[in-house]
N, C-alpha and C positions, 0 to 999 in steps of 0.2 A: 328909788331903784325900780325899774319896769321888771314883768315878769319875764321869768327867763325864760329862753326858748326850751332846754333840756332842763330837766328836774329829775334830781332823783331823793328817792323815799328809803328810807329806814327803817322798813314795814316790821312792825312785833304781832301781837295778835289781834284777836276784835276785829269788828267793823272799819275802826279809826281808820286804816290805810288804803281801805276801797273809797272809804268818804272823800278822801283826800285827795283820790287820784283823780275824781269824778269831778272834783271843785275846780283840781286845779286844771285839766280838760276845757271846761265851759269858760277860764280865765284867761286861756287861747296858748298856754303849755302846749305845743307841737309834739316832744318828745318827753315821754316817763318810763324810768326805771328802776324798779325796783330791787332792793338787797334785802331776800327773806330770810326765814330761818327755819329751819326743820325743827317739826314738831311744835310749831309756834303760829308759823305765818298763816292764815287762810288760804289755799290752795288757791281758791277762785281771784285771790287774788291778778294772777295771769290777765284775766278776760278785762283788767279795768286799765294796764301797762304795755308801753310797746316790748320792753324786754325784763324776765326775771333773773336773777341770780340766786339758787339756794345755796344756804351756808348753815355753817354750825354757831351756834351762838360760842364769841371767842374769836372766830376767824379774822381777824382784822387786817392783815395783809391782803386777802382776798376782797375783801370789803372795798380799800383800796385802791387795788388794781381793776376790780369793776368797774367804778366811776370814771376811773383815768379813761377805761379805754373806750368808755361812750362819751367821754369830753363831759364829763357832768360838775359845775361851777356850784352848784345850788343844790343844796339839800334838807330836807326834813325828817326828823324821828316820829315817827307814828306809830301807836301802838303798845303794847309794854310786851317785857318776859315774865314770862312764869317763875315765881322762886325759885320752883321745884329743875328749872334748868339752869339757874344761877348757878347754882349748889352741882351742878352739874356740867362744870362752864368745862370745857378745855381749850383753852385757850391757846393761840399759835405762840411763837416766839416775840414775832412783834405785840401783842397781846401782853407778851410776859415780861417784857421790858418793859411799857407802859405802865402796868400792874407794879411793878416792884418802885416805882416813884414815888405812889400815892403812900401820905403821912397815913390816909384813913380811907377806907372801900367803902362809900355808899354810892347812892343812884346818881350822886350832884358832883363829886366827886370825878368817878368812873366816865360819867357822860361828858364832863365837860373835856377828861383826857383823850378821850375818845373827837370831841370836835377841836379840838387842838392837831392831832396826827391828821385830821382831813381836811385843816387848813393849811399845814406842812406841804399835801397836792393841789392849791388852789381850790379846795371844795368847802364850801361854807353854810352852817349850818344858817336855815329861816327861824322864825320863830313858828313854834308848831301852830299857829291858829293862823299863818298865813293861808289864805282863801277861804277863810273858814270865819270871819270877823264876826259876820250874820248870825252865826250858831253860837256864840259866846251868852252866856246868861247877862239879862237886864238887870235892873233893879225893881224890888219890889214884886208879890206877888204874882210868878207866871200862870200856875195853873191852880184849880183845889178852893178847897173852903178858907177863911178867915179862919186865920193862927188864934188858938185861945188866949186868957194870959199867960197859964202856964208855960204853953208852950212855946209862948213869944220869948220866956224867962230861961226855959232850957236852950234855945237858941243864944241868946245872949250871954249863957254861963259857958254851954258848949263851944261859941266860940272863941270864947276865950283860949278855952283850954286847946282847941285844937290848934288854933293858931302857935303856941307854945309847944307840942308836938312836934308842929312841921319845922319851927326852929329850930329844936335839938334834931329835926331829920329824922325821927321817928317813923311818922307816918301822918296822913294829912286829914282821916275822917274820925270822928271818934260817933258813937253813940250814945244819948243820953234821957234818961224820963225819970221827971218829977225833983230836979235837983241834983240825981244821980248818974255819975257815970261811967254804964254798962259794959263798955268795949273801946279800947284806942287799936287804930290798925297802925299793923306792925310791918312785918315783914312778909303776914300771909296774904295781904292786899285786900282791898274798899270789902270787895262780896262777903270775904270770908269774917271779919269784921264788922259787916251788919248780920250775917248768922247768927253772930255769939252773941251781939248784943239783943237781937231779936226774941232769942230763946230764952235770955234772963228778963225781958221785958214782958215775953209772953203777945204783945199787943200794945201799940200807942207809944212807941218810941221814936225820939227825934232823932236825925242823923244828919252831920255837919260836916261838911266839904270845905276847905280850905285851901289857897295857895301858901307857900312858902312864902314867909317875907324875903320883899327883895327877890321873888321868883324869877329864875332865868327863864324867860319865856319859849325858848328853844327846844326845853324836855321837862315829860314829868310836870307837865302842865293838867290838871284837875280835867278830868273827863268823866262825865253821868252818859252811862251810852245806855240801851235797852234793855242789857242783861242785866246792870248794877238796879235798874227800876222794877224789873219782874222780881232780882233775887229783894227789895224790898217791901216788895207787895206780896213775898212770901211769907215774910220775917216781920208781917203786919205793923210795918213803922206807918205813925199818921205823919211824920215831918221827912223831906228833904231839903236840906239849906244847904246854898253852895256861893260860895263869891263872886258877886256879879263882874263883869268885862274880863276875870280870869277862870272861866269855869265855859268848855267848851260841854255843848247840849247836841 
């Protein structure tokens, strides 16, 4: 499938959605528009989009009727919410019908019932790393010193574990030093979970990124953007390990 002429995005916070819009731009995308959120999206978003739509996180009817009315075929989730507006969702009606289906509310869940209703309009979700393939983590050593053993050994135990984690849907990073480990992320997201692991490590902590097995490549797809790296280089971890060809950089 060629790129589409209209695209539109499902901008949450972060960088990710200006990234995106920029990629997909230079991939000769004529038209993009975006569906933001209040209190979420990057304002500046606007200047990288031919049209915005702000919403409330919930608004799904609205969401809907956006795309329609720009004819938008093709779409991407870019970006995450804030728990803190999860928890704060108010949701439309069609929202609440959608909601009242699900056996169980998580991210994988929720998102997938969510590109179900925008395939009901002809609109279909990409995989989120479409234009974006170049920026996916390689194999092997990107940047930094030679892993010690130790730390080759916390890599290898913490992957395990994280991997097990994102299975049960938990959450997808855990932190770990010397055998030990310091912090699995939950619900409060990647930063907030290399803080706590940071501050019980003090110094010299690895931290492990993972996809879901079986990741749906369309959402909730593992993303290192600059803040998760400054808040690590605050939290004085010596490791970041993340799953090559499913961990967008």
């Amino acid at each position: 499938m060629g790129n589409p002429e209209i695209l539109g995005i499902i901008a949450g916070n972060g960088v990710y959605p200006k990234i995106l819009a920029t990629a997909a731009r230079k991939a000769g995308v004529k038209k993009i528009v975006a569906a933001a959120f209040t209190n979420e999206t990057d304002p500046s978003i606007s200047q990288h989009v031919d049209v915005v739509e702000w919403l409330r996180v919930g608004q799904l009817s609205r969401l809907l009727k956006f795309f329609r009315e720009h004819e938008v075929h093709r779409a991407i989730m870019a970006g995450q919410i804030a728990p803190k507006n999860l928890f704060d969702l108010r949701p439309d009606v069609k929202a609440l019908v959608v909601l009242a289906k699900l056996k169980q509310r998580n991210a994988e869940s929720i998102f997938s019932a969510i590109a179900d209703e925008l395939a009901k309009v002809d609109v279909h979700l990409l995989p989120a790393t479409t234009f974006q393939e170049d920026d996916l983590a390689a194999k092997g050593l990107i940047a930094g010193a030679k892993l010690s053993r130790t730390e080759e050994e916390d890599v290898d135990l913490g992957w395990n574990v994280a991997k097990e984690i994102a299975r049960l849907d938990i959450g997808q990073t855990i932190i770990i030093k010397n055998g030990t480990i310091l912090a699995v992320e939950a619900f409060e997201g990647t930063n907030d979970a290399i803080k706590r692991g940071g501050a019980l490590a003090r110094e010299g902590a690895v931290m492990i990124k993972v996809a879901k097995p079986n990741q749906d490549m369309r959402f909730d797809v593992p993303v290192i953007g600059v803040e998760t790296i400054e808040v690590a280089g605050e939290a004085k971890l010596r490791v970041i390990a993340v799953e090559s060809g499913k961990t967008l950089l």
